[in-house]
N, C-alpha and C positions, 0 to 999 in steps of 0.2 A: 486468587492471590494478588489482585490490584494490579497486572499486567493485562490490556488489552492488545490484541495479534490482529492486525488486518490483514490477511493471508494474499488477498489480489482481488483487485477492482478492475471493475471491466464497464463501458460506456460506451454506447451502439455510436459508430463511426459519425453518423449524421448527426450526433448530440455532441463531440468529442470539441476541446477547447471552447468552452463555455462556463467552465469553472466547476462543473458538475463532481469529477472527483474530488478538488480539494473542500468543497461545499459536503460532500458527505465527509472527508477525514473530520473537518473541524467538527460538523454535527456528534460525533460517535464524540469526540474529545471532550466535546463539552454536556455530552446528556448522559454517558457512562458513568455510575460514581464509581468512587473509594477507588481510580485510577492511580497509580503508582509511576508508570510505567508503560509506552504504548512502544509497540513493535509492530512492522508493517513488513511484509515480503514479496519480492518478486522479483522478474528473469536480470538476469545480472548484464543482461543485453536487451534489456526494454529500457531505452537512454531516456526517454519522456517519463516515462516512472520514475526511474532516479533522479532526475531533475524536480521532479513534482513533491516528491517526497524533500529531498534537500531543501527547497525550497521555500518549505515547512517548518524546517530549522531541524530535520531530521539527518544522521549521519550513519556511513556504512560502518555497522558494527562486525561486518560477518558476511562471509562469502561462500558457498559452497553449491557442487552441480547436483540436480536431480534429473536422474534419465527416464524416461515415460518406454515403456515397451506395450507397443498398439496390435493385435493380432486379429488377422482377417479372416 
């Protein structure tokens, strides 16, 4: 439907500030067609994510918790 969802990007710590995420956002933006619409998600407490995405010229549209239940 012309929306693309980056759901969470992840960069192995020793690779990390190197421009490596926003180098794949723009890659998807710009090799994706018939985009409308991009949407990206993640922890509402990951402050380097939100800033990376902002950054981008992206804005919080939407806010809300998911709880993980881990059973051993």
């Amino acid at each position: 439907g012309g929306v693309l969802t980056i759901d969470q990007i992840a960069v192995d710590p020793v690779w990390q500030r190197r421009g490596i995420a926003r180098a794949m956002i723009l890659y998807a933006e710009g090799n994706c067609k018939d985009i409308r619409l991009m949407r990206v998600g993640t922890q509402v407490s990951n402050i380097p994510a939100l800033r990376l995405y902002e950054n981008l010229g992206f804005r919080i549209a939407e806010v809300s918790y998911v709880f993980h239940c881990h059973y051993s």
